[in-house]
C-alpha positions as semicolon CSV with decimal commas, in nm:
position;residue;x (nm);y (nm);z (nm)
1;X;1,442;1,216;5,086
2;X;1,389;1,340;4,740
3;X;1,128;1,174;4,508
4;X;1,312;0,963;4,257
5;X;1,328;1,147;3,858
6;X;1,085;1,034;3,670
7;X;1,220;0,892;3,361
8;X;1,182;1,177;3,033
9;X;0,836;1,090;2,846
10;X;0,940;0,871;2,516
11;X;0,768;1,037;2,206
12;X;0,726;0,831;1,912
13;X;0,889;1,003;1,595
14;X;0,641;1,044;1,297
15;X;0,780;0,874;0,998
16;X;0,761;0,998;0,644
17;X;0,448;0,894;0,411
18;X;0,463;0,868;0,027
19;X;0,157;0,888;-0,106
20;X;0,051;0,881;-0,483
21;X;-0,257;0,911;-0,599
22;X;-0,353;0,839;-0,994
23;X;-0,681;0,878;-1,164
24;X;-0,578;0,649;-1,458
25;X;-0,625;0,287;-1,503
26;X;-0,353;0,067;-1,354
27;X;-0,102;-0,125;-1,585
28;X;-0,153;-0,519;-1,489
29;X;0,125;-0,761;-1,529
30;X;0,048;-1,175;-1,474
31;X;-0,289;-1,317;-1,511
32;X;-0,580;-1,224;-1,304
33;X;-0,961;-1,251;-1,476
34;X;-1,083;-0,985;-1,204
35;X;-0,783;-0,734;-1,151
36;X;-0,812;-0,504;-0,891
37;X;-0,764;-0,123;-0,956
38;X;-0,483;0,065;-0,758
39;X;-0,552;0,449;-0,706
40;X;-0,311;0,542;-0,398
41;X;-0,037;0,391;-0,199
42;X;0,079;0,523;0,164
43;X;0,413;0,359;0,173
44;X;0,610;0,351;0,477
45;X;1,020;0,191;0,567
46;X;0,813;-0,049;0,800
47;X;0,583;-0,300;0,647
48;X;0,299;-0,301;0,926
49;X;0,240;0,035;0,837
50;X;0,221;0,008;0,485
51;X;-0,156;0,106;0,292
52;X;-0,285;0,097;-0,054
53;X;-0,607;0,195;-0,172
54;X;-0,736;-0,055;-0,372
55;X;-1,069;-0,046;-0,561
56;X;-1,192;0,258;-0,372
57;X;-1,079;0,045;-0,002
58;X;-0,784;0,125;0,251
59;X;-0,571;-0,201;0,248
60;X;-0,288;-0,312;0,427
61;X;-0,038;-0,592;0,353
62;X;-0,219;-0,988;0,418
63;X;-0,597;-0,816;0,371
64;X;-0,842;-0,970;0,083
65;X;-1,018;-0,748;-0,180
66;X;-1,252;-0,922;-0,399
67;X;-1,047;-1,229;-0,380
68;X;-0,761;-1,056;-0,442
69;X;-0,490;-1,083;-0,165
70;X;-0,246;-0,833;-0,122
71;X;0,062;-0,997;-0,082
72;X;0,359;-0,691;-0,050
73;X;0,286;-0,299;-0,069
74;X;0,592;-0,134;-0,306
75;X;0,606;0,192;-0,335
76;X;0,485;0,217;-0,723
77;X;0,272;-0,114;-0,701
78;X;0,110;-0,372;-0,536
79;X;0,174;-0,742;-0,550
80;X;-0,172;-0,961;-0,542
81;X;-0,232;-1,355;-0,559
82;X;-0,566;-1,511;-0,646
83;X;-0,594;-1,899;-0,701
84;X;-0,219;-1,957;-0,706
85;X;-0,106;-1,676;-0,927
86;X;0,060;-1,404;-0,819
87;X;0,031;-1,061;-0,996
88;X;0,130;-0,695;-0,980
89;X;-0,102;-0,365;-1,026
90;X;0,114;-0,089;-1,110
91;X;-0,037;0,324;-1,019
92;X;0,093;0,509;-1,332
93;X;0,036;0,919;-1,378
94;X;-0,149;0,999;-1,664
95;X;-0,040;0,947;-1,961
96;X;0,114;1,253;-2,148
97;X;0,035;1,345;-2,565
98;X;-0,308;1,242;-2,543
């Protein structure tokens, strides 16, 4: 008898990363008295694996930063709610002319 084939080892692809990265103050848009500062996002197709750096921290989607919950990860800014309100935190390059 021959051994029985083992069945071919299943690699996990890597998936492609967008990162940005910003060293200029975020645009805010809604209401927040303590916003949160955005300085990088690692955005991936699948949310779970989806990052943002957030006042200096490595966040993911559902996570709390000085009150601030991340609600959704875009790929050009994050979504936040804080007491009810939710608001957005734009990364933006720097600002050209100045």
């Amino acid at each position: 008898m021959t051994p029985a084939a083992n069945p071919p080892h299943q690699r996990r692809q890597s998936k492609a990363v967008t990162v940005e990265r910003f060293d200029e103050a975020p645009q805010v848009t809604g209401s927040s008295s303590s916003a949160p500062k955005v300085s990088g996002i690692a955005w991936q197709d699948d949310r779970t694996d989806r990052r943002a750096v957030v006042n200096g921290m490595l966040a993911a989607e559902g996570e709390v930063i000085e009150g601030n919950r991340i609600v959704a990860i875009h790929q050009d800014k994050v979504r936040f709610s804080r007491d009810g309100r939710t608001f957005e935190v734009a990364i933006t390059g720097p600002t050209q002319g100045k």
